[in-house]
C-alpha positions in Angstrom: 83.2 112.1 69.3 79.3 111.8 70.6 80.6 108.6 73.0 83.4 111.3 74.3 81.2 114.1 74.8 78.7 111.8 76.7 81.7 110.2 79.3 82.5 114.3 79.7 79.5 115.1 80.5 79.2 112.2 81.8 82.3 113.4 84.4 81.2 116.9 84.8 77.4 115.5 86.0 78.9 113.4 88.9 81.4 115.5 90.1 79.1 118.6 90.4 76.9 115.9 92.7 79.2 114.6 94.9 80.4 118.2 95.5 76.7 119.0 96.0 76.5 116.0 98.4 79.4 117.4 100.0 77.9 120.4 100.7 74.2 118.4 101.5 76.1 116.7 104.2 78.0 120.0 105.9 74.4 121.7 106.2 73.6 119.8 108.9 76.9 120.6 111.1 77.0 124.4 110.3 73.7 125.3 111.4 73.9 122.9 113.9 76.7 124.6 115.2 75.1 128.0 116.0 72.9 126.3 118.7 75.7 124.8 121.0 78.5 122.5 121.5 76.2 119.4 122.8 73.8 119.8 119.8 76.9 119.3 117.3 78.6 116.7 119.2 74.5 115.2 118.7 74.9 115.3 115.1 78.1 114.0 115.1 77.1 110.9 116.5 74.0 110.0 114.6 76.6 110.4 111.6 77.2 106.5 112.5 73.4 105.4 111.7 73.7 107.7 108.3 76.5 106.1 107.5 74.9 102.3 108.4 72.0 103.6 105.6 74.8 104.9 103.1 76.5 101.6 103.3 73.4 99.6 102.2 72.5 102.1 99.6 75.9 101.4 98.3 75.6 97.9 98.6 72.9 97.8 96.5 73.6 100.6 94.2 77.3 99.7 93.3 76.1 96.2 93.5 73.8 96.5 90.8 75.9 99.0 89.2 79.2 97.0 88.0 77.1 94.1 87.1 75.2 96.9 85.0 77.9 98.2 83.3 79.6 95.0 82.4 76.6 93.5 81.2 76.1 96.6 78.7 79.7 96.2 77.5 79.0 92.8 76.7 75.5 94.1 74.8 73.2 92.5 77.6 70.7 95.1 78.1 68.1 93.2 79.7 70.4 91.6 82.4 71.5 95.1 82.8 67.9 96.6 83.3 66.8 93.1 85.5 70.1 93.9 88.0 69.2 97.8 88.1 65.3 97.1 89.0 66.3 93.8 91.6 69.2 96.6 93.5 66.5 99.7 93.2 63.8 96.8 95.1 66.5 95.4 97.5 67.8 98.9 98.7 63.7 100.2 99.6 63.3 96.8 101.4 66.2 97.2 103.3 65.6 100.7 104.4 62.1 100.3 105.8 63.8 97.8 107.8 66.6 99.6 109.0 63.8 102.7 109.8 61.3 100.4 111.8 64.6 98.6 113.9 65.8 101.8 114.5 63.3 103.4 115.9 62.5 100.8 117.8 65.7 100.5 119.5 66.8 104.0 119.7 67.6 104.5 123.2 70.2 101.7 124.0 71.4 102.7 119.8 71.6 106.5 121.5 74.0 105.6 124.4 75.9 102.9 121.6 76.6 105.5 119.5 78.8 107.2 122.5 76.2 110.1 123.7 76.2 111.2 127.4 73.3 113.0 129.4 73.9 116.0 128.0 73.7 114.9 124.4 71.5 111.8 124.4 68.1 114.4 124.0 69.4 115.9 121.2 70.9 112.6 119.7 67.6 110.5 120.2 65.6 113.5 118.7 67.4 114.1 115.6 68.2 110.1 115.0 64.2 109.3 115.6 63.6 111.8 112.3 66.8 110.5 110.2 65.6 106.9 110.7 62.3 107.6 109.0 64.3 108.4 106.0 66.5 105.6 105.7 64.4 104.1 102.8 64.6 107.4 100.7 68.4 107.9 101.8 69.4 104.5 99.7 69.7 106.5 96.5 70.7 104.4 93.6 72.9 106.0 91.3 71.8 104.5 87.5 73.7 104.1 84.1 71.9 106.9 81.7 70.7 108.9 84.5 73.9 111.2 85.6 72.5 114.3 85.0 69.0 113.6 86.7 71.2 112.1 89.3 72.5 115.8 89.8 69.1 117.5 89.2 68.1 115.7 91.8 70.7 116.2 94.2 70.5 119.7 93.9 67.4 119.9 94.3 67.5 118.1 97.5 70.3 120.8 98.5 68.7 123.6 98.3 64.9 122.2 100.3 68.0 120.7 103.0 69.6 124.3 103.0 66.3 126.3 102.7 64.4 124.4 105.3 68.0 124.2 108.1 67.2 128.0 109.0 63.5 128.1 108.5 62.6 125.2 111.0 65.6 125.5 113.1 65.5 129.3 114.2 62.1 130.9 112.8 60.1 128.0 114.1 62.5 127.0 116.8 62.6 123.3 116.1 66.3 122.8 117.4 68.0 119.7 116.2 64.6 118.1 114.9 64.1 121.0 112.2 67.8 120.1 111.3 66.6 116.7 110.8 63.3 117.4 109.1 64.9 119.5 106.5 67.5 116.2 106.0 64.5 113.8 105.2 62.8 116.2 103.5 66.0 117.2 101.2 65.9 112.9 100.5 62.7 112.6 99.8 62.9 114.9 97.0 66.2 114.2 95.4 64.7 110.3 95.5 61.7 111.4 93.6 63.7 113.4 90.9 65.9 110.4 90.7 63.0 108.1 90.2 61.6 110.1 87.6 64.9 110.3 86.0 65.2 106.9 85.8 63.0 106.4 83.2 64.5 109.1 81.1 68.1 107.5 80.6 69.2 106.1 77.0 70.3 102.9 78.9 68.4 101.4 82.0 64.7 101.9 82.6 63.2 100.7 86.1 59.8 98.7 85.7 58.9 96.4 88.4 58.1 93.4 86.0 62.3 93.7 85.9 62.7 92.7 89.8 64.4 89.4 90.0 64.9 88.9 93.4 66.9 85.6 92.7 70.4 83.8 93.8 71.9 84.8 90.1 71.6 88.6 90.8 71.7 89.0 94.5 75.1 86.8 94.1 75.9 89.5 91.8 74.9 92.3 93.8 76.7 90.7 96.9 80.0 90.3 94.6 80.1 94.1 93.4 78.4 95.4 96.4 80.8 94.1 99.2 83.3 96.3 98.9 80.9 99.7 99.4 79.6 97.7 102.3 82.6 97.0 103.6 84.0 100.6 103.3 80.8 102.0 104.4 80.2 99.6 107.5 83.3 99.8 108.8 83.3 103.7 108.5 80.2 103.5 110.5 82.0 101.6 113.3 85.4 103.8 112.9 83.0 106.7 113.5 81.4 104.9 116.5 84.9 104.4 117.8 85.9 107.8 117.2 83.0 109.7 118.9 83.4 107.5 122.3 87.0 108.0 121.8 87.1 111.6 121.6 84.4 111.7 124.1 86.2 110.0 127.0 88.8 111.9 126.1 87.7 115.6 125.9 84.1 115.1 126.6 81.2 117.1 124.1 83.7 119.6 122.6 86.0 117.0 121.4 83.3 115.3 119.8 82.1 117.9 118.3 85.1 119.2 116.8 86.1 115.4 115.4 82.4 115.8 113.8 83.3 118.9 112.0 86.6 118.1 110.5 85.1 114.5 109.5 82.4 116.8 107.3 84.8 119.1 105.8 87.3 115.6 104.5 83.9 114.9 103.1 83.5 117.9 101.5 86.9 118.3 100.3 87.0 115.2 99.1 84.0 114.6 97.0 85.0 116.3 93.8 87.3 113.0 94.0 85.1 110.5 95.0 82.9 111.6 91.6 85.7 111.3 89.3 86.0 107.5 90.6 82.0 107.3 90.0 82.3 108.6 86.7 85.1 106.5 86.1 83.6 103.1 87.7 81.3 102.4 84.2 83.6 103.4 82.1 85.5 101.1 83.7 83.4 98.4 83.7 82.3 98.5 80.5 85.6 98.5 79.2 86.2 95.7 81.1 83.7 93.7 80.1 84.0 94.8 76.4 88.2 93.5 76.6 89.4 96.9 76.0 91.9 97.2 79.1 94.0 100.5 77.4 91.0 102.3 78.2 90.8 101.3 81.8 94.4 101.6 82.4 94.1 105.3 80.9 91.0 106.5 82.4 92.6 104.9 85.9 95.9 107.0 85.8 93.9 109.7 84.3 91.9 110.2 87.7 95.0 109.1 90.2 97.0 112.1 88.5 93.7 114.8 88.6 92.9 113.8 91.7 96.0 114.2 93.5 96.5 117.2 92.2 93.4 119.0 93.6 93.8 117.4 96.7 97.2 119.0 97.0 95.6 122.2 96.2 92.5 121.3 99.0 95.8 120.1 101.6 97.3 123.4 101.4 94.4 125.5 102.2 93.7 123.1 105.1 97.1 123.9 106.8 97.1 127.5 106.3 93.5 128.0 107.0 92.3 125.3 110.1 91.6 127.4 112.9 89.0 129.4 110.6 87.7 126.9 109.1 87.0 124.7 112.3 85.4 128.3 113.8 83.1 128.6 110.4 81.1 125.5 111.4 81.0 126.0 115.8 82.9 129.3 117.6 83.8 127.5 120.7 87.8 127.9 121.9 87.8 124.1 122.7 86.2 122.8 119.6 88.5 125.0 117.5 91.6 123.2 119.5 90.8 120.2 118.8 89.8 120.5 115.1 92.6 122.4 114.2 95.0 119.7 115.3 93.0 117.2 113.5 92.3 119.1 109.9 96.1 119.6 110.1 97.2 116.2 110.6 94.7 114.6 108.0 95.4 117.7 105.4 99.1 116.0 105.1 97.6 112.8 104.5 95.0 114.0 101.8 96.8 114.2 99.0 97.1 110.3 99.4 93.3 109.4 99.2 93.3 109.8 95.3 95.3 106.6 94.5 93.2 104.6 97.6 89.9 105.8 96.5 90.6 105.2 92.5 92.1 101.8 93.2 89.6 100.2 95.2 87.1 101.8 92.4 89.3 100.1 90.0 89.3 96.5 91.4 85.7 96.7 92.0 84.3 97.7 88.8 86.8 94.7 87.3 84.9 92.2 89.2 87.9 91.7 91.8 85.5 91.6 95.0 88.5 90.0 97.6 91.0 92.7 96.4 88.4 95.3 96.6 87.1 93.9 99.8 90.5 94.2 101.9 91.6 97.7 99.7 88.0 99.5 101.2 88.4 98.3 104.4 91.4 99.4 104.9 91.3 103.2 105.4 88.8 102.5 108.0 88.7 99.4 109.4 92.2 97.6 108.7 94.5 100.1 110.2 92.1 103.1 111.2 90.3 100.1 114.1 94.2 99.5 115.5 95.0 103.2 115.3 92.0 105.0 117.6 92.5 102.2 119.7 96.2 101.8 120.3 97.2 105.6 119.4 95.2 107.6 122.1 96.2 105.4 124.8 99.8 106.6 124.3 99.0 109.7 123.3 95.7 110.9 124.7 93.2 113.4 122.7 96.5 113.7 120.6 96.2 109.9 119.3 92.5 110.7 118.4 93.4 113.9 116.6 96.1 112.1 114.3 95.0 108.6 114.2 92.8 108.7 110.5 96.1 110.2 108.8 97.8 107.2 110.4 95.3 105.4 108.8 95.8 106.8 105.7 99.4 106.4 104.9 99.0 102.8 105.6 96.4 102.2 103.4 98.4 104.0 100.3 101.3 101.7 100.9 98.6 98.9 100.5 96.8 99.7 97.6 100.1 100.4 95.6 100.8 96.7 94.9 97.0 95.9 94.8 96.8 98.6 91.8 100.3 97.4 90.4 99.2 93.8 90.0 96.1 94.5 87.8 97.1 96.4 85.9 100.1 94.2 84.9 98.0 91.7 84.0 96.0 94.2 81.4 
């Protein structure tokens, strides 16, 4: 009953943080919005290099963490503290890197990214200030630690949400006060985190644990790979999109692709932390042969999931126009973003059984299967789709191509989720 009430809790912890990161990464965008048009599309664009940061905190994170959790079904608890400390180490190292080449290069990165002479000041400005974060932004998420995990996220909430108005319209910072109060929401959910760390029943990080060696960066690499993949390639699908929507409807269309990408993120991370709540019960399981419990807890999310994302689907039909005009009141960014919401509220219901199976097959160790299922949604088929798709249907083909995406990569990871399980 205690083991039950912990994996609740457990649950209950990580879904209240991903719907707080959800929220964390909206901030941005709605305030944003009430400056103008070229200041969202701005923000909208830099969303590439955030997600570049996300994907190596993931890498390193998710790396680290089904290693983790199969090492502690198998009773290893120092491998399991050793992989923890060696992903915590690899994720700061990469981030100062990632911050000083940044910075270096951010013009030519500004004009990459897709932003024109009216947005490249804003872009450069509020990419300069996000880059100097990176290193705090690759947040590990540790076994033990959910609820400091959500303490912490919170926390960094509300100093992103305090600080958006304060800097951006008392102090009349623009786009850089938006940024400031980003990094300065990071900084203190890392620090939480960090302390937290060394509070959970399971993993403790000292830096006598750091073993940067081939056994556990192969093992990183291995459980990591499929984060990076999903996370890189979402990166470059976002780079796509933004020049896409940009050649075809210029600053508004970017800026109203920008805003219906944050809300799917929003709406869909009550999902996303059942699958992380799921992902060490999984691998533990896993590792400790019981393969009932993985199959259960699997279907268990598929079914939940689906369901609120039917509920989240419907509101988006009914409700697009308002919602699109919540985040930036401009005509032409409304038109655009109502289309889109529309087209990818069909598809939503669908990203239950993509997200959960490509959770599944990477906390079991299957690193190609997990590999080609996270690349799908946004590489495999989303790449083809924005760039065959607008070029026979204009801004239309922009506005539909991630539910395209979408339906693709369900019929995929059917058979991929079929297969495994069989064999359990």
């Amino acid at each position: 009953m205690k083991n039950r009430n912990s994996s609740q809790n457990r649950y209950e912890y990580l879904i209240l943080s991903m719907l707080v990161t959800g929220i964390y990464n909206t901030a941005d965008t709605f305030f944003v919005g009430r400056i103008s048009t070229q200041a969202t599309a701005a923000v909208g664009l830099v969303f590439s290099v955030m997600a570049v940061i996300q994907a190596m905190g993931f890498f390193c994170g998710q790396g680290s963490g089904t290693y983790l959790s199969r090492m502690l079904g198998a009773g290893k608890k120092q491998e399991a503290n050793e992989v923890a400390a060696t992903g915590f180490a690899l994720a700061l190292i990469l981030g100062v890197i990632v911050a000083i080449l940044g910075n270096v290069f951010a013009r030519p990165l500004g004009y990459a990214l897709g932003a024109g002479e009216t947005t490249i000041r804003d872009t450069l400005i509020y990419m300069r200030i996000i880059l100097i974060g990176a290193p705090f932004m690759m947040q590990l998420r540790f076994q033990g630690s959910a609820m400091y995990a959500m303490v912490g996220l919170l926390c960094g909430a509300a100093i992103n949400i305090g600080l958006d108005p304060l800097l951006m319209f008392v102090f009349h910072m623009g786009v850089a006060g938006a940024a400031i109060a980003t990094v300065s929401g990071q900084f203190i959910s890392f620090v939480v985190l960090l302390i937290g760390s060394a509070q959970g029943d399971n993993i403790h990080l000292k830096i006598s644990n750091v073993r940067l060696n081939s056994h556990y960066l192969k093992e990183i690499v291995n459980g990591g790979s499929p984060a990076l993949a999903r996370q890189g390639l979402a990166a470059i699908a976002t780079l796509l999109l933004n020049q896409t929507a940009g050649q075809m409807g210029g600053d508004a269309a970017i800026a109203g692709m920008s805003v219906v990408t944050r809300v799917l993120m929003l709406l869909s991370s009550a999902l996303i932390g059942f699958g992380q709540g799921y992902q060490p019960v999984c691998g533990f399981n896993y590792g400790a042969g019981l393969y009932g419990r993985v199959k259960e807890g699997y279907f268990f999310c598929v079914k939940y999931g689906t369901i609120i994302l039917t509920g989240a689907s419907a509101l988006c039909l009914a409700f697009a126009p308002q919602i699109i005009s919540f985040f930036r009141d401009d005509p032409e960014v409304i038109a655009v973003g109502t289309v889109a919401l529309r087209a990818q509220a069909i598809s939503l219901p669908l990203m239950a059984t993509i997200v959960i199976t490509n959770m599944m097959l990477q906390s079991t160790g299957k690193g190609l299967k997990a590999s080609i299922a996270s690349s799908a949604r946004n590489g495999i088929f989303f790449i083809p789709m924005i760039l065959i798709l607008p070029r026979l249907f204009g801004l239309f083909g922009v506005e539909i191509s991630q539910a395209c995406a979408d339906v693709l990569s369900f019929l995929l990871a059917i058979p991929f989720a079929a297969s495994e399980l069989k064999k359990m």
